[in-house]
Every structure is written in structure tokens, then in C-alpha cells.
C-alpha angles and dihedrals in degrees: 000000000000127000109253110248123203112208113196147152086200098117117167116107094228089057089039088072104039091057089054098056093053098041106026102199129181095236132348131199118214118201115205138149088237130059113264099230103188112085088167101118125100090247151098107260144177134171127206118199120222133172116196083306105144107171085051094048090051099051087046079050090053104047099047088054082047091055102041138063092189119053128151114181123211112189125192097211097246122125087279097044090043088054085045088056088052085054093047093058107037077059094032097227114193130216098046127166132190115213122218138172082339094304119115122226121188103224110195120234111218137191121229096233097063091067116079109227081256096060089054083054093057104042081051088059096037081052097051095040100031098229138041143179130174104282093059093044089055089045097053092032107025082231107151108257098238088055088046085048088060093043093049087049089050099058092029080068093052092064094249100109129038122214113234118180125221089237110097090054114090121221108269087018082115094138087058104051112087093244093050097127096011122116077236096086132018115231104256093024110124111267123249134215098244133189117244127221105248110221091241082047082068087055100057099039094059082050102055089050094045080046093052095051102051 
């Protein structure tokens, strides 16, 4: 079995270790345009040192997919770690965490080809809304609810979409509910429990489209 490599452009050395003590790789490779100066953890490390090179970036990406069999990636979201993602999910590496204000988030990489051409309509409507849940789905697509429902619980497991219930809105709370003046729900109409777009929902959504058109 293959040591378990974490890949990562995360480089101080607070968040380093941090990192390591959720993780707990074998090894792990931090890319970075400085120099990583600690060598102080009990691990295997390299740095390779990349600036804005993104033809280089890509070939070092490759060959460390090509030499592991175990590879896990942490990004923090700046442009290298944006251009990381894009190589995360071309390969679908999994696991794959984004890294923000020194909390970690899994983001999961998905393939195209594991979302229906309904489900792309929807995210498209959750993303431009914010927010979704099965009437409105049948209203703007004519799908059943109860198929719109399965679809909603699919890529609420992903990760994607986040289920919200109608609960802690009280009646004639309207203003305060998410599809208050949208087309999306008429004033008066009963409210619904929804499913929220997750901010790292907007990201991959954004990915799987990029991914689709290329």
C-alpha cells in the first residue's frame, strides 16, 4: 500500500501543522513561490517552488499523481490554490480540502457525468437564487416533486446543497424567508423547508460547468 501524500500550497508553518495533526499524511509536498524554511516535523517534506508558472505547476501535479497512489490535496483559495482546484477536479482527487481562515472544508470533487442534465438545470437555478426546494423546481421544470425532492437529497449529500426547514420561520414571518420577492414563492403561499446553495456549492458548481465545457 502506498504512503499517503498530502499535496498543498498551505505554507505557513502555524497552518502546517495544523493540517498534520488533522490529516496525518506520510509525506506532503507544499508548493509555494518562497522557499519553506522550517524542516522541524517529524515527515517526509518537499517544497516545490512555483511562480505563476502554470504549465510548470501542472507537469509537478502530474507527476506526483503519477507517483502516488495516495494523495489527499488542501488548498488555501488564493490564485495557486484556485488553479490547484482546476487540477483536482479534472483528476477528481479525492479527498480534497479547501483551507480558510485556518479551518479545513472537504469539497467534493465530482465527475460530470454523476449529475442528470436535470440536476445541472437546477444547480443553475439554486446558484442564481441562492436557495431551492421542489415547488419551485416543478414550477420552473414541470419535474414531479417528489423526483425534484431525490434529486435535492442527492446533491444535498454531495455536499452541494444544504437542507434548511421551514421551522424556524414564523407564519407571517414572510420578509424574513429567502424566497420572499422572488417569482419563486407567492406572498401568502405556505412556506416550504428549501435547500440552500453552500458557498463551496457555488464553487463547484462553477467547476463542473467549466469541466463540462472543456
Amino acid at each position: 500500500m502506498g504512503q499517503k501524500t498530502l499535496l498543498t500550497n498551505v505554507k505557513s508553518k502555524e497552518n502546517i501543522k495544523k493540517v498534520l495533526q488533522e490529516v496525518k499524511p506520510d509525506k506532503i509536498v507544499i508548493i509555494s513561490s518562497k522557499k519553506v524554511k522550517y524542516t522541524d516535523f517529524d515527515i517526509e517534506m518537499k517544497n516545490i517552488r512555483i511562480k505563476d508558472n502554470l504549465v510548470r505547476m501542472t507537469h509537478d501535479f502530474n507527476k506526483i499523481l503519477d507517483d502516488n497512489n495516495d494523495i489527499l490535496l488542501i488548498v488555501k483559495p488564493d490564485k495557486t490554490g484556485m488553479y490547484l482546484l482546476w487540477l483536482a477536479q479534472i483528476n477528481l482527487v479525492n479527498p480534497t480540502y479547501i483551507m480558510t481562515n485556518g479551518e479545513l472544508e472537504q469539497i467534493p470533487m465530482i465527475d460530470p457525468g454523476e449529475l442528470a442534465d436535470e440536476e445541472g438545470d437546477i444547480l443553475k437555478l439554486a446558484d442564481c437564487h441562492g436557495f431551492i426546494d421542489p415547488k419551485s423546481i416543478n414550477k420552473e421544470f414541470g419535474i414531479k416533486e417528489k423526483k425534484a425532492k431525490e434529486h435535492l437529497d442527492k446533491l444535498s449529500k454531495m455536499g452541494i446543497l444544504k437542507f434548511i426547514e421551514k421551522k424556524e420561520f414564523e407564519i407571517g414571518d414572510m420578509k424574513k424567508h429567502p424566497y420572499f420577492d422572488t417569482d419563486l414563492l407567492e406572498k401568502g403561499k405556505e412556506m416550504e423547508d428549501f435547500y440552500a446553495m453552500t458557498p463551496l456549492g457555488g464553487l463547484m458548481l462553477y467547476m463542473v460547468l467549466t469541466g463540462e465545457a472543456s
